[in-house]
C-alpha positions as CSV (number, residue, x, y, z in Angstrom):
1,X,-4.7,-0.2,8.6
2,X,-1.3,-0.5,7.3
3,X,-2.5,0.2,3.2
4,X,-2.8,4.3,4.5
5,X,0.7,3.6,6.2
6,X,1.9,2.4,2.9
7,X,0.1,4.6,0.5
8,X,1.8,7.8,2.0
9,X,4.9,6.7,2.3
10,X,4.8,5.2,-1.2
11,X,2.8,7.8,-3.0
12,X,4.8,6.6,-6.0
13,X,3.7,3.3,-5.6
14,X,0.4,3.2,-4.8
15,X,-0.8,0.5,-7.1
16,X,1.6,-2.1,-6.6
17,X,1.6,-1.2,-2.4
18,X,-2.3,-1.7,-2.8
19,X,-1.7,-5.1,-4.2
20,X,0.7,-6.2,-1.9
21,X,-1.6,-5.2,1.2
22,X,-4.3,-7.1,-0.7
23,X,-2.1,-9.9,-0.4
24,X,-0.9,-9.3,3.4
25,X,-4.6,-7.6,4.7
């Protein structure tokens, strides 16, 4: 639930958040 937390604040980063969350999800 926190990747759509991430993705907006980070709209920059949205690869590397998604493979961090991958990690922490």
């Amino acid at each position: 639930m926190e990747t759509e937390k991430i993705e907006r604040s980070n709209p920059d980063s949205t690869g590397e958040t998604s493979r961090s969350l991958a990690v922490e999800t």
